[in-house]
C-alpha positions in Angstrom: -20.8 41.2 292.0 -20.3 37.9 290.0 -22.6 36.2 288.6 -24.1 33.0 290.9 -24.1 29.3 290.0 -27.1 28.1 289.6 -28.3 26.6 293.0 -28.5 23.4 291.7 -25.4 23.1 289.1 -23.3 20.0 289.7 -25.8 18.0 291.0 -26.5 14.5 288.9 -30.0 12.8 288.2 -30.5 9.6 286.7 -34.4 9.7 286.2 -36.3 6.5 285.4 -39.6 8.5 285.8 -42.6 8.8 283.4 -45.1 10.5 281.8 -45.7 13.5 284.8 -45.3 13.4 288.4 -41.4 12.3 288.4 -40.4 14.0 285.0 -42.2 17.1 285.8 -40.0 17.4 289.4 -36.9 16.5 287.5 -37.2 19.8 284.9 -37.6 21.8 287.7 -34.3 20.9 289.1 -32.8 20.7 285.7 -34.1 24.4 285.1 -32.2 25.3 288.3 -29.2 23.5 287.3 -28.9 20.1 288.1 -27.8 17.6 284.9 -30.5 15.3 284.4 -30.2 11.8 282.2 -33.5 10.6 281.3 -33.4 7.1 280.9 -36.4 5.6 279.2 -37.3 2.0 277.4 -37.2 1.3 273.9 -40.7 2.6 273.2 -40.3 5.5 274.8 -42.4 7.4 277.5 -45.8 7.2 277.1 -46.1 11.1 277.6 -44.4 11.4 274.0 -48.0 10.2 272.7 -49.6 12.9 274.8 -51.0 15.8 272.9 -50.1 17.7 270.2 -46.6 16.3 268.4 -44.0 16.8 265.7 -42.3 13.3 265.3 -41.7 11.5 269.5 -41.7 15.0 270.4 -45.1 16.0 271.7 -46.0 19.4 273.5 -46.7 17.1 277.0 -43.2 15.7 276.6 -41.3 18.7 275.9 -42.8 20.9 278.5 -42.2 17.4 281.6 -38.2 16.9 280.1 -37.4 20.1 279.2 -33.1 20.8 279.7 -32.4 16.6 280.0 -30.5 14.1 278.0 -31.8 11.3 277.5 -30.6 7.3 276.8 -33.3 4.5 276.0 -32.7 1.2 277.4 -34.0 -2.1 277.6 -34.1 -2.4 281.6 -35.5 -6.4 281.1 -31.7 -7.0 279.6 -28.9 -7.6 282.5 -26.6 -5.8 280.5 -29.3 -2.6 280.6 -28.3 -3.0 284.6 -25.0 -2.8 284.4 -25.3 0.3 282.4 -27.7 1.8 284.8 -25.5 0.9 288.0 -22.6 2.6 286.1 -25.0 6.0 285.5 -26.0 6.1 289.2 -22.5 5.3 290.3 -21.7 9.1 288.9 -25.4 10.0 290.3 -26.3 12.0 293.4 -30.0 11.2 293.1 -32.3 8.7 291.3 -35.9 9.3 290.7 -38.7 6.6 290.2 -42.2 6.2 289.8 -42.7 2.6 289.0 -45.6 0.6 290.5 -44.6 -1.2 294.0 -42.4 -4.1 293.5 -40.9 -3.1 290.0 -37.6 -1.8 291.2 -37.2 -5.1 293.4 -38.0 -7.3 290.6 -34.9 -5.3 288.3 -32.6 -5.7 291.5 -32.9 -2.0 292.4 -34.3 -2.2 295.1 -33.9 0.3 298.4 -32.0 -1.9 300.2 -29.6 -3.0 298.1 -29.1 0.3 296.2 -28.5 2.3 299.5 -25.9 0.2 300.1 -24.0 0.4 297.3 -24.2 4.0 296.8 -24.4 5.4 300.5 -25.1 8.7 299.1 -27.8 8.3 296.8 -30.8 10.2 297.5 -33.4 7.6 295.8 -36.8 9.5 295.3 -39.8 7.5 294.5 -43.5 8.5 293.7 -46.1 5.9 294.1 -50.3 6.1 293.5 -51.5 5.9 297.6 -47.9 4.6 299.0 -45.7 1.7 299.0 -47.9 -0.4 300.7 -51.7 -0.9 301.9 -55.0 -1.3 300.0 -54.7 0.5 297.3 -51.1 0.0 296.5 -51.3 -2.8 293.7 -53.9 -0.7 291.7 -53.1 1.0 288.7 -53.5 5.0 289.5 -54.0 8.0 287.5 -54.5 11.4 288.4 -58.3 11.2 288.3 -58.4 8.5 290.5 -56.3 10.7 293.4 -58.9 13.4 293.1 -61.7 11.1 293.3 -59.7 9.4 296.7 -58.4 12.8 298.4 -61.8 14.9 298.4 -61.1 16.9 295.0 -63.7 15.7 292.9 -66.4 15.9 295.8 -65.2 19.8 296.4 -65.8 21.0 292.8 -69.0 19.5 292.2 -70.8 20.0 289.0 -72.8 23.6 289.9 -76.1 22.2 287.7 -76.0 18.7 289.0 -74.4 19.0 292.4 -72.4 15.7 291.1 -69.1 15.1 291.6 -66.9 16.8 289.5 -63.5 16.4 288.0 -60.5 19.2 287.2 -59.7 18.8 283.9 -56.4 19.2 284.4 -53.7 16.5 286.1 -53.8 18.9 289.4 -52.5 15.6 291.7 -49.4 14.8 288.9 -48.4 18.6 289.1 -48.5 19.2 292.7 -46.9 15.7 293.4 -44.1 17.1 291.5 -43.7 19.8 292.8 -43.7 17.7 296.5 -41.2 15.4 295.2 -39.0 18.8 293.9 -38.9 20.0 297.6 -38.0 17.2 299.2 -35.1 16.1 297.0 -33.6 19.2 297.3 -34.1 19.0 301.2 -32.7 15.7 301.3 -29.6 16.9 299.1 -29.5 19.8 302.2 -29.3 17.2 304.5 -26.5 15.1 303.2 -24.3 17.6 303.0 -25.0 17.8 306.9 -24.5 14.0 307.4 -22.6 12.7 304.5 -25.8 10.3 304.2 -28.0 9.8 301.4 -31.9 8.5 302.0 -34.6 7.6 300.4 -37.6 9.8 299.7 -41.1 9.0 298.9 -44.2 10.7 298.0 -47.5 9.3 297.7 -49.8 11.6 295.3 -52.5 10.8 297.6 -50.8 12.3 300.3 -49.9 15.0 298.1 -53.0 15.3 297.3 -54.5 15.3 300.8 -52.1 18.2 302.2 -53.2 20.3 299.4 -56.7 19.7 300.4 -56.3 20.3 303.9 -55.4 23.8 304.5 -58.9 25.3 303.0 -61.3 22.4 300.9 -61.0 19.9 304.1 -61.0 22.8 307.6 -64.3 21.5 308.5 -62.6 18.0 309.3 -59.5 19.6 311.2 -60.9 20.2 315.1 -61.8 16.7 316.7 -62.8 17.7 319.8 -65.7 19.5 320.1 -65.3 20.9 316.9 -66.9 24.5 316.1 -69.8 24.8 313.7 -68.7 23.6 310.3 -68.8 26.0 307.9 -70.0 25.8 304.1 -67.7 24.4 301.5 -64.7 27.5 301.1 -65.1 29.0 297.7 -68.7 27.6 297.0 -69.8 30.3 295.5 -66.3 32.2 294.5 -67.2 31.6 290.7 -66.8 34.1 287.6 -68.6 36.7 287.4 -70.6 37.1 283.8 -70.1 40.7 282.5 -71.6 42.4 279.4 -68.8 41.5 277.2 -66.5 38.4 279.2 -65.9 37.0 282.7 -64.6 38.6 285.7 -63.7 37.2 289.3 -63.3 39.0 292.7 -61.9 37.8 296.3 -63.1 40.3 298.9 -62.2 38.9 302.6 -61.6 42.0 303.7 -64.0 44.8 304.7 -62.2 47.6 302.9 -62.3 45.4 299.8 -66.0 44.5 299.7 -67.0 47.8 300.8 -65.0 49.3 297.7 -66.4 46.8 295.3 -69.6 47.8 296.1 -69.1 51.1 295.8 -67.3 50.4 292.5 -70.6 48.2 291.4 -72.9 51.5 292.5 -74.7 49.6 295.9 -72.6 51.1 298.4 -75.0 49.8 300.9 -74.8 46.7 300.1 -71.5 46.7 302.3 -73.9 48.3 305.4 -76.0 45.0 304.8 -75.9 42.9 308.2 -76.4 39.9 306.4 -73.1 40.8 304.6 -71.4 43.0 307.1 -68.9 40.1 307.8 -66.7 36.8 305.8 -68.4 34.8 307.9 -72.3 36.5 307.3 -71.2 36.5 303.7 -70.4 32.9 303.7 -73.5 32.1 305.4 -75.8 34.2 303.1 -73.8 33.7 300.2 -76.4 32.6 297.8 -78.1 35.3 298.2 -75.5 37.9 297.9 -74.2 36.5 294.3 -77.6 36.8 293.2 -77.8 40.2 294.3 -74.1 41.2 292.7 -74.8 39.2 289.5 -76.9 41.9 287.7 -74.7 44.7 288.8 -71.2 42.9 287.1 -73.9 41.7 284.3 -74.4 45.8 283.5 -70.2 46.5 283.4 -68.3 46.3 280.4 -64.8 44.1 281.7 -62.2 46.4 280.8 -63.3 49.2 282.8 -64.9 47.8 285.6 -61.4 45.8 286.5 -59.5 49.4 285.7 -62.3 51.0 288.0 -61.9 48.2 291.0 -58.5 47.7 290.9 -57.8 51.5 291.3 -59.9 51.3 294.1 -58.1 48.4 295.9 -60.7 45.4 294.7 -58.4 42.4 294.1 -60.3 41.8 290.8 -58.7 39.6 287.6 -60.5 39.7 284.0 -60.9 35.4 283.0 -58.7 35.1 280.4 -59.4 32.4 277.7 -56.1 29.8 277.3 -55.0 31.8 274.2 -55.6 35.1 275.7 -53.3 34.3 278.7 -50.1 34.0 276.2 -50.7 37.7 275.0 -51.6 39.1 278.7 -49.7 42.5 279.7 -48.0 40.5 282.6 -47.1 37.6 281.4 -45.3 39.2 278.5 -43.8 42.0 281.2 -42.7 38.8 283.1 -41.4 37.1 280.7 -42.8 33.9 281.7 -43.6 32.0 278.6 -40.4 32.6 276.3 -40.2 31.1 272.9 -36.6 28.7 272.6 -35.8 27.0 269.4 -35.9 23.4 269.9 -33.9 22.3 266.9 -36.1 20.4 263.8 -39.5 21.1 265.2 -39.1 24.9 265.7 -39.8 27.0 268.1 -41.9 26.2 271.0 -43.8 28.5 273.6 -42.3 27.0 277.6 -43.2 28.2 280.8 -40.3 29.6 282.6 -39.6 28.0 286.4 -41.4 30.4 288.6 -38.6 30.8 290.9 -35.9 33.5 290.7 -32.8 33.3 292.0 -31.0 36.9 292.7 -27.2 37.4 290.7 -28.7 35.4 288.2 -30.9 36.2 284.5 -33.4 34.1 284.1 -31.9 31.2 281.8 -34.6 30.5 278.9 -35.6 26.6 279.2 -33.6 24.4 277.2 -35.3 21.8 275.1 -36.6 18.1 275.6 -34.9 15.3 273.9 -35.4 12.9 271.0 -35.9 9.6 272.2 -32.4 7.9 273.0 -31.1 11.3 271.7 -27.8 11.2 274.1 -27.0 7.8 274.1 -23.6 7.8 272.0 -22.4 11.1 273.8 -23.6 9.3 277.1 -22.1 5.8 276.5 -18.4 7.8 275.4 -18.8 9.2 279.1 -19.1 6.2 280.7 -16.0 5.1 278.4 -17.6 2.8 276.0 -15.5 2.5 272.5 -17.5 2.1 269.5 -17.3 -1.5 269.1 -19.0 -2.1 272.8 -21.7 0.6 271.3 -22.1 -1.5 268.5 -22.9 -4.8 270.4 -24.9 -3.1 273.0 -27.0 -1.9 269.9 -27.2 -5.1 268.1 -27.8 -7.3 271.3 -31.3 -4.5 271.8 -29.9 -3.1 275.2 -29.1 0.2 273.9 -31.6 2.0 271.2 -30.2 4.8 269.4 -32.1 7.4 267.1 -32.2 6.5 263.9 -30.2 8.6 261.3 
């Protein structure tokens, strides 16, 4: 059998998107194939200045623009425009995540663009939406969790005080939201002929990822069941004599093996935790009572011990212990690529796999305006319109 195109090979993206939500969405269809032009202003993204760096290429950056070329333009000059409508004129989609009101202001607007380009799939990410409230305020990812329930369902265990995930949860999962639905939307035109325009919110992105387990008490309206306490409230690490374990037992067969494997087999006989739903209730009390008995374990052989016995058990790795773990190396997943005059760097590989197909290693981020020259000669620029798009600050090109 031949080998498969990659599902998303032929498709064009102009992205206009920064730092992580929209870039993060655009390497994961550039991973699976689609050509991606990142078009970004003179300064550059502001995720070049985000961690660790070598030159404008900082680990944030390169993992968000992975496999794109990229052109840096002034979008405040007219002539920044026309180049822009001439990318999207060869584009099948454009992705955004200005604030509301900044596409209008640079003639881009919905309207105008979906009538020009009937089928353009225009994908735009906002804060809380396009309109309401909230929708002139400056948003970050910290302030999604604190609006969608996250931070008030991972309290501080100590203080009880709201809490917040160090890490940009609501960017990443917005992204991978804003992925889904340009892909459906590309389904769909081929359907209709018709391209549309596709918005996220990252506080409604936020909110669906909530829903299914942090938010069930607010689910049933009318007369709804006893509420239940918060899921996962007490589904914390487990300290062992040497490092950190953590167990998910939901089902009998499971907790009665981890007991056994923890030598208090009848703890599982226990009526107070014969059931999920006793175990939730008295659940307190039963971490205090399993505490001493993971305390007692070394880590390496109690998760050989429980996971031979069917316990779905994990050891905690620390971040520069998961790059060396058995699985992740048998999977592959974080390959090394040479990215040209900063060496190699260590990518995660997209998670999906497509059948007919190796897994293509990522392919690395660009230098700012990197592409420009190559991408101007596509459009058919000759040198001497180059050369006056340079001078005249619409176009920035790397210097030598």
């Amino acid at each position: 059998m031949s080998e498969a195109r990659l599902p998303l090979q032929g498709v064009r993206i102009v992205d206009l998107s920064a730092v992580l939500s929209g870039p993060i969405a655009t390497a994961l269809l550039a991973a699976q194939g689609a050509e991606v032009i990142k078009v970004e202003p003179p300064d550059g993204d502001t995720a070049r200045l985000i961690g660790p760096a070598k030159g404008d290429l900082s680990s944030v950056f390169i993992t968000c623009n992975q496999g794109k070329r990229a052109i840096a333009l002034d979008l405040k000059k007219p002539a920044a425009i026309e180049l822009l409508h001439r990318f999207i004129a060869r584009a099948d989609v454009l992705v955004e995540n200005f604030r509301p009101g900044v596409m209008t202001r640079l003639g881009l607007d919905s309207h105008s663009l979906q009538a020009r380009y009937p089928r353009l799939v225009i994908a735009s990410v906002t804060g809380t939406g396009p309109s309401g409230p909230y929708a002139e305020s400056r948003i970050y990812d910290a302030v999604i969790q604190a609006l969608a329930g996250l931070s008030a369902s991972h309290r501080e265990r100590s203080t009880g005080e709201p809490g917040l995930l160090p890490t940009l949860v609501c960017d990443k999962l917005t992204a991978l939201t804003l992925a889904q639905a340009i892909t459906a939307a590309l389904f769909a035109r081929e359907r209709d002929g018709h391209g549309r325009r596709v918005e996220v919110a990252m506080l409604d992105a936020a909110l669906a990822f909530q829903w299914p387990d942090a938010m069930y008490n607010h689910v049933f309206l009318d007369e709804p069941p006893a509420a239940f306490p918060p899921y996962g409230g007490i589904n914390l690490p487990y300290a062992t004599s040497d490092g950190h374990v953590t167990v998910m037992t939901p089902q009998a067969s499971e907790f009665k093996a981890m007991c056994a494997g923890l030598g208090q087999p009848e703890l599982a006989d226990d009526p107070r935790f014969k059931t999920p739903a006793t175990r939730v209730k008295h659940g307190v009390l039963l971490r205090k009572t399993l505490e001493p008995l993971f305390a007692a374990q070394p880590t390496d052989a109690l998760v050989k011990r429980l996971v031979a016995a069917g316990v779905p058990i994990g050891r905690v790795n620390e971040l520069d212990e998961v790059v060396c773990d058995p699985q992740v190396l048998h999977n592959r997943s974080l390959p090394e690529v040479p990215h040209g005059d900063v060496g190699r760097v260590r990518l995660a590989r997209q998670a999906a796999h497509f059948d007919r197909q190796p897994l293509p290693d990522p392919r690395p981020a660009p230098h700012l305006g990197e592409h420009g020259l190559e991408l101007l000669a596509e459009l058919g620029c000759d040198a001497a319109e180059v050369a006056v798009l340079v001078q005249q600050g619409v176009v920035q090109l790397p210097k030598a």
